[in-house]
MDTraj code that builds the backbone (N, CA, C; nanometers):
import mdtraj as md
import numpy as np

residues = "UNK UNK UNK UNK UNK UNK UNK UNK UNK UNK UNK UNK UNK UNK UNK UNK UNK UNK UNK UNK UNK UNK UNK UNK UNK UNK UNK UNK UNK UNK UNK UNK UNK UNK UNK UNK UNK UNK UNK UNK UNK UNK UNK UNK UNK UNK UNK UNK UNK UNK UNK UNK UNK UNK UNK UNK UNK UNK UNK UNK UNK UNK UNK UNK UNK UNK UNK UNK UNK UNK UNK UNK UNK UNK UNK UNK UNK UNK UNK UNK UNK UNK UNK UNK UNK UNK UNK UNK UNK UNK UNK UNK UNK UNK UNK UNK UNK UNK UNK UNK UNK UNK UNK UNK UNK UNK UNK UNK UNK UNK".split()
xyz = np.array([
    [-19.5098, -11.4179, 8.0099],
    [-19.4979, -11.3399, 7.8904],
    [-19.5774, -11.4083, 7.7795],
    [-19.6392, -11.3479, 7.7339],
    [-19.7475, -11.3994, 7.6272],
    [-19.6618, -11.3765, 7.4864],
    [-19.6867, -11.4530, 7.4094],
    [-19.6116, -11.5335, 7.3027],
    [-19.6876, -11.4268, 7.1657],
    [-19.6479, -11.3614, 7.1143],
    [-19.7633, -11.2842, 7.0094],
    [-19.6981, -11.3457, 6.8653],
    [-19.8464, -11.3980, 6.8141],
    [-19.8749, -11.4164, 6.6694],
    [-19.8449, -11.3196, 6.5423],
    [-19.8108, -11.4099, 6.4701],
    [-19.7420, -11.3334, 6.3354],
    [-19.9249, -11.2942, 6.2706],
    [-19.9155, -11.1371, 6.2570],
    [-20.0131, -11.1274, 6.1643],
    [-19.9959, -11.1599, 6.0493],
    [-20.2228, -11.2065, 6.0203],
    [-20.1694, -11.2902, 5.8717],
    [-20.1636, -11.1900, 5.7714],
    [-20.1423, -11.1935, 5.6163],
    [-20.0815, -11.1416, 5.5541],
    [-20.1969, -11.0777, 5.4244],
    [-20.2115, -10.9845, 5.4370],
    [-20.3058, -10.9193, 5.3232],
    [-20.3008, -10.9250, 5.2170],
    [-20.4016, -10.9134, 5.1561],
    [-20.4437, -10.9850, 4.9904],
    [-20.3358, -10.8789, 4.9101],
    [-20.3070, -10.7898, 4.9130],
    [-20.2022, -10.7131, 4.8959],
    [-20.0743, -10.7481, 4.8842],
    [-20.0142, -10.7585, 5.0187],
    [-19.9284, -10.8464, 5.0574],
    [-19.8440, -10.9832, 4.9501],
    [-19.9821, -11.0622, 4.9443],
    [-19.9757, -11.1540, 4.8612],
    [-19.9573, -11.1367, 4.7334],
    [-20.0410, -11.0515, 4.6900],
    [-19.9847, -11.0332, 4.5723],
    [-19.8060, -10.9655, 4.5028],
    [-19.7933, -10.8839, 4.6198],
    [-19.6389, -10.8434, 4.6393],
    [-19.5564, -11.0053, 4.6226],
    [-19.5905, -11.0962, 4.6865],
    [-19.4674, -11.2145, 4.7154],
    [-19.5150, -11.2593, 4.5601],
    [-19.6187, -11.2417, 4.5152],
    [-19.6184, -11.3447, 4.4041],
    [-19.5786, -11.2655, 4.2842],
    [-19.5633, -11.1233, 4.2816],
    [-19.4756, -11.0926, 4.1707],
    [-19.3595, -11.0369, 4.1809],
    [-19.3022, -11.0861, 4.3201],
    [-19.1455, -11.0911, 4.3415],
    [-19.1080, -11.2273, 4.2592],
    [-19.1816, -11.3078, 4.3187],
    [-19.1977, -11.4896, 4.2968],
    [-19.1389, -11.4945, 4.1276],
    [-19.2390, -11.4041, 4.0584],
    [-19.2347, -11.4068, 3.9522],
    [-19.1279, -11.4000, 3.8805],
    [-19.0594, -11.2788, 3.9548],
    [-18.9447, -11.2139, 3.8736],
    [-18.8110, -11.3299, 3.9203],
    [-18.8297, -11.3873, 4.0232],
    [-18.7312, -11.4872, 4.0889],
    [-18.7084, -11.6167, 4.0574],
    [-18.8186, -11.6810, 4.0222],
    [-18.8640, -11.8341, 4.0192],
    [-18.8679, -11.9010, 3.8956],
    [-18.7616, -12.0037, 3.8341],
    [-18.7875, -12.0743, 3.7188],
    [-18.8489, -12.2082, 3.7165],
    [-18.9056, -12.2434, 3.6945],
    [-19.0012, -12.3261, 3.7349],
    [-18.9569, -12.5137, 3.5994],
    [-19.0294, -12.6044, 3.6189],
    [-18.9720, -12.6980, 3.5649],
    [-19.1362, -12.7734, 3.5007],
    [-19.0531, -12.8803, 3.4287],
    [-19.1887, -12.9514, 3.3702],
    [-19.2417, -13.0523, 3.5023],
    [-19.1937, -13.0746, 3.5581],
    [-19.1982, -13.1983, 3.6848],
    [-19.2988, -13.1159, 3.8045],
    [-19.3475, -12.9424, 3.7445],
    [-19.4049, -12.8958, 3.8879],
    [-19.3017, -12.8768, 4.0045],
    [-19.1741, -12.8417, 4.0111],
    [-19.0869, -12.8322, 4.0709],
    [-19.0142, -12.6860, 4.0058],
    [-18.9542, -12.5796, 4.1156],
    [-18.9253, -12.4798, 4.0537],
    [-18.7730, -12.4623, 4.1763],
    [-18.7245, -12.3336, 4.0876],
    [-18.5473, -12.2846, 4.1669],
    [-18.5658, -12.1587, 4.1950],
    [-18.4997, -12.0954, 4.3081],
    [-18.4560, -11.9412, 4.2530],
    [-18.3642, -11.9340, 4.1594],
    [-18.3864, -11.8676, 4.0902],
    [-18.2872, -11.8507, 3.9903],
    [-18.1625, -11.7594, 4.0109],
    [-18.1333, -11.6857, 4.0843],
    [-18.0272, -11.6384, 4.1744],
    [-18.0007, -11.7051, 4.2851],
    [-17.8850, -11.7556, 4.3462],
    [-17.8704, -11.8020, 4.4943],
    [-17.9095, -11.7137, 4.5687],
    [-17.9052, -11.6267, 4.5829],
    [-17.9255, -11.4743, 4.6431],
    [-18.0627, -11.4789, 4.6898],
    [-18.0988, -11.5508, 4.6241],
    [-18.2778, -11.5373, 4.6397],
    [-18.3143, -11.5723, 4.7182],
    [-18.4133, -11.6144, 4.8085],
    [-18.4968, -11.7137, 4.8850],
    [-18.6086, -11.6703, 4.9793],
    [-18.6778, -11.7914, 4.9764],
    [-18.8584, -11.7737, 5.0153],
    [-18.7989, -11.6153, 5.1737],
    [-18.6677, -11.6634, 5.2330],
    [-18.6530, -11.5565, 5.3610],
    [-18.6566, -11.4066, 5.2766],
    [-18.5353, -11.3819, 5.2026],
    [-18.5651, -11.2726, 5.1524],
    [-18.6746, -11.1952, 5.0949],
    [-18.7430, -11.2819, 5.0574],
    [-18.9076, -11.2005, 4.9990],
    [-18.9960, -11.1356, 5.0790],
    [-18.9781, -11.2488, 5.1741],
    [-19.0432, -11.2293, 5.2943],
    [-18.9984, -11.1381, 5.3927],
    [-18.8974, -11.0574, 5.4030],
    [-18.8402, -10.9764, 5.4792],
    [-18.8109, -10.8493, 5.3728],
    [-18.8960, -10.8165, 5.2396],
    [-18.8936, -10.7196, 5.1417],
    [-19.0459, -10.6797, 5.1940],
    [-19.0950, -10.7770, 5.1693],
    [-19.2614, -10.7430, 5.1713],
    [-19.3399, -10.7478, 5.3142],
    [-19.2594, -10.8013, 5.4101],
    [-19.2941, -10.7830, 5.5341],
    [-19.3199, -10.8917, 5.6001],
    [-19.4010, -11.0392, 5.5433],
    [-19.4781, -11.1243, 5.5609],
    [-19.3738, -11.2553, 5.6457],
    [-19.4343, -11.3564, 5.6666],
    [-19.3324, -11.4228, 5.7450],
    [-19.2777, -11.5618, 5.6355],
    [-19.2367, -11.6219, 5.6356],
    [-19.1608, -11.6848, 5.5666],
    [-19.2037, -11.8130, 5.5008],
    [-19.2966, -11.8534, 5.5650],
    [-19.4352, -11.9787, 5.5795],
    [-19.5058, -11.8953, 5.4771],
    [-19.5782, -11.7600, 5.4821],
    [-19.6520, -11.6987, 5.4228],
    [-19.6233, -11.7368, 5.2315],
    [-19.4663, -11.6832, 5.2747],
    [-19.4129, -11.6492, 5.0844],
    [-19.4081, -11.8120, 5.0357],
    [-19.3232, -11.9476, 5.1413],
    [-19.3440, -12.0554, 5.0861],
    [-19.4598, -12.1204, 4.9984],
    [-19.6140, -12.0797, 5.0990],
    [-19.7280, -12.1429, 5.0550],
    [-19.7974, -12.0588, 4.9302],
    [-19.7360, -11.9631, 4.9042],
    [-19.7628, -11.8776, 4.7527],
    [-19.6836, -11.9190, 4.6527],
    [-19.5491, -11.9527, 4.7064],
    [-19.4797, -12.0223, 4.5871],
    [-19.5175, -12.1600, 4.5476],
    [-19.5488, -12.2872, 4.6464],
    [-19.5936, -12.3952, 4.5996],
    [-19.7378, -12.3593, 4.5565],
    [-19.8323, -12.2798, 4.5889],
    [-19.9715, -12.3025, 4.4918],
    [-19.9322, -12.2420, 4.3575],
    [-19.8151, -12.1860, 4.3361],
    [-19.8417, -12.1167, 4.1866],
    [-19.7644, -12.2111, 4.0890],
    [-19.5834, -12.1977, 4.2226],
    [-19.5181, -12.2376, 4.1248],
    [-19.4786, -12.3755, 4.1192],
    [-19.4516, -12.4784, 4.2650],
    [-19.4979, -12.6180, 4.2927],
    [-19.3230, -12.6182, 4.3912],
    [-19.3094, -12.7157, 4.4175],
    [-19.2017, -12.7527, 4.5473],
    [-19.0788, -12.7134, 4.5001],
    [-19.0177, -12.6104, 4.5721],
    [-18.8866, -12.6071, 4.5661],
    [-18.7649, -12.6747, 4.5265],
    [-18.6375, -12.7088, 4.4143],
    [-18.5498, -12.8015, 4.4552],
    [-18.4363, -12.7234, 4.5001],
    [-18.3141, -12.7729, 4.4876],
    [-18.1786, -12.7489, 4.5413],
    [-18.1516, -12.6435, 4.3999],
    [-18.0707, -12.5474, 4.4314],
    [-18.0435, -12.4671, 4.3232],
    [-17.9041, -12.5328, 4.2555],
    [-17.8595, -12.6371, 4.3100],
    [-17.7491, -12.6726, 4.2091],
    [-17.8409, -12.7710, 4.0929],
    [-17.9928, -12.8412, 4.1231],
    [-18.0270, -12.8686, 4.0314],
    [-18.0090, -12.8360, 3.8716],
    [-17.9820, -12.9181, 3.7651],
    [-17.9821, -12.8333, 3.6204],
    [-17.9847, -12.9202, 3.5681],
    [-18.1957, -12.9714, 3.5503],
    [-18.2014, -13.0821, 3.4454],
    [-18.2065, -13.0640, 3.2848],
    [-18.1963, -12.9971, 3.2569],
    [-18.2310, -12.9163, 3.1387],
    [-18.1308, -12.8632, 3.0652],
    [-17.9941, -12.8533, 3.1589],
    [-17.8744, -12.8540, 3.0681],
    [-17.7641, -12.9449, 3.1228],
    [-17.7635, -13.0301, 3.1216],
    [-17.7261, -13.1303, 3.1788],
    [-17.5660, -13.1727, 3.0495],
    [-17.4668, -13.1379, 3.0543],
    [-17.3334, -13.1786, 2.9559],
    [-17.2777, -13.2678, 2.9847],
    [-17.4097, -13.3938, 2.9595],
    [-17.3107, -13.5265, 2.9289],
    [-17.1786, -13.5947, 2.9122],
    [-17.1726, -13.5108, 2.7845],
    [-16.9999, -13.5043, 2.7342],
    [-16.8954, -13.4690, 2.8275],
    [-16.9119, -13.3740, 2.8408],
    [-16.8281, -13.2829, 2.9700],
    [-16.8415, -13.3734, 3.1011],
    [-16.9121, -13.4495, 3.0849],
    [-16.8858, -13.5176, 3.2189],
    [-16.8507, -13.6483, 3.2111],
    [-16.8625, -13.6764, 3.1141],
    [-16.7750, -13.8302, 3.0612],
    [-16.6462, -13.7806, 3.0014],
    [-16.6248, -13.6841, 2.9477],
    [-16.4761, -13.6656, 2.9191],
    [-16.3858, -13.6393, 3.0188],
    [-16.4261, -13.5158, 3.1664],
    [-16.3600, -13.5282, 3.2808],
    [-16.3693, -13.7128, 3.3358],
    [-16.4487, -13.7768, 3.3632],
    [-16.4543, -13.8832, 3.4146],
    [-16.3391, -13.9954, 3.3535],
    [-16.3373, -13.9721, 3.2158],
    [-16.2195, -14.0661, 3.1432],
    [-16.0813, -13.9859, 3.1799],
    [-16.1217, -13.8912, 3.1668],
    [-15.9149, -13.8078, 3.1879],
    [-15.9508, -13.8448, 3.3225],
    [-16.0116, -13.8645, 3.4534],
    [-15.9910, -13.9166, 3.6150],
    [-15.9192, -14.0613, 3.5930],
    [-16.0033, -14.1267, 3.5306],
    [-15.9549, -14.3040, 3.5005],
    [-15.8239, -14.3115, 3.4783],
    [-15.7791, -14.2157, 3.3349],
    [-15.6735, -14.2016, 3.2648],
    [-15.5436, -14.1814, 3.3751],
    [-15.5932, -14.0538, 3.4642],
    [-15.4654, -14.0328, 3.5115],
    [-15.4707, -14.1170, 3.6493],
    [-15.5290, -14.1956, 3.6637],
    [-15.5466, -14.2735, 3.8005],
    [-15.4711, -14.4357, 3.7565],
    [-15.4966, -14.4096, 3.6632],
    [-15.4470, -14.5770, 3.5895],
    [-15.2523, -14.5024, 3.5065],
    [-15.2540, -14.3976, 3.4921],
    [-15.0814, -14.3811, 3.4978],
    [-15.0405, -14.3824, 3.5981],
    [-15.0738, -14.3246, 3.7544],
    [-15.0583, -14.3240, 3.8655],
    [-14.9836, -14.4398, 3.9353],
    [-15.0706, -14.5596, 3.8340],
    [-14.9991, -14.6891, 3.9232],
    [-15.1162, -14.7297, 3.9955],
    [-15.2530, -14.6802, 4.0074],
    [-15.3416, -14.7276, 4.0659],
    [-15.4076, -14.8494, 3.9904],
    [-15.4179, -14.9974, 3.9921],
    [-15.4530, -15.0878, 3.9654],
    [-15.6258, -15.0927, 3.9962],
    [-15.6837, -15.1951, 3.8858],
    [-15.8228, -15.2612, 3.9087],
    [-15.9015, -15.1377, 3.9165],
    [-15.8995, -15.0655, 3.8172],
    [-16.0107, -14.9283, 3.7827],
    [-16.1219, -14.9619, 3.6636],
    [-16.0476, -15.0469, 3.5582],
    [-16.1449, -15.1166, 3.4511],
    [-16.3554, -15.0434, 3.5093],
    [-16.3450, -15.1770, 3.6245],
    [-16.4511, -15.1137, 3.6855],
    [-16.5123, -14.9758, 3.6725],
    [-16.4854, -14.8860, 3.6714],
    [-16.5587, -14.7396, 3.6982],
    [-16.4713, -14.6933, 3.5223],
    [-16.5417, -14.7504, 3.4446],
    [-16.5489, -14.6925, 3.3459],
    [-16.6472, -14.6643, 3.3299],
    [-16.7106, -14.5059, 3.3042],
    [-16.8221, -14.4571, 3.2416],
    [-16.9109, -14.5171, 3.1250],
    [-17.0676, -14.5615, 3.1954],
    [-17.1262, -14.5913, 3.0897],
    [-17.2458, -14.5285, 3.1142],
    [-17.2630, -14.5614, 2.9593],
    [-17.3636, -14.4635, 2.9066],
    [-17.5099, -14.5058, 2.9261],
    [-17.6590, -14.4029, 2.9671],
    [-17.7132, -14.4060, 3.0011],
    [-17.7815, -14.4879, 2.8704],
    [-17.8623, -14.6134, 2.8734],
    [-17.9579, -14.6438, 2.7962],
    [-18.0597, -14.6140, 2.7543],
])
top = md.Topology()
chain = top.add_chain()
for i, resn in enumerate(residues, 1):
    res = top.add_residue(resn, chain, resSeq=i)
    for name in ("N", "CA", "C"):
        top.add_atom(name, md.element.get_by_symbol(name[0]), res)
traj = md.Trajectory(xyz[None], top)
């Protein structure tokens, strides 16, 4: 049984993934970009517009640059909120009766 090749993908085509891309993709200062819906991804585009999945990846890194994890969020990043949960953890770990926590007190980035 002979193995058949993914046809490649027309200039057309391409342009379809890259203004799905568009409407999908937030992109970062680092050249690194997200979907911006979880919902999203290089599979789904690629199974809208027809093309194979390799196809929509290598349109998104020439435009928009390497993918990260969508829980990424450098850009709003709540410090506070995360040193104030971290002290109420200490807090109620040290009423608990749990000893020698001093250690993992939150400090602040220099």
């Amino acid at each position: 049984m002979t193995r058949k090749s993914p046809q490649k993908a027309s200039f057309t085509q391409k342009l379809k993934v890259k203004d799905l891309l568009e409407e999908a993709i937030e992109t970062f200062e680092d050249d690194t970009c997200r979907y911006k819906d979880n919902g999203d991804s290089d599979e789904r585009i690629a199974q809208e517009v027809g093309v194979t999945k390799n196809t929509v990846a290598h349109v998104r890194k020439e435009l928009f640059g390497m993918l990260v994890r969508a829980q990424r969020n450098p850009n709003n990043v709540d410090t506070e909120e995360i040193q104030t949960r971290f002290n109420m953890l200490i807090t109620q770990l040290s009423i608990q009766g749990i000893r020698e926590i001093n250690h993992l007190k939150f400090k602040e980035k220099e």
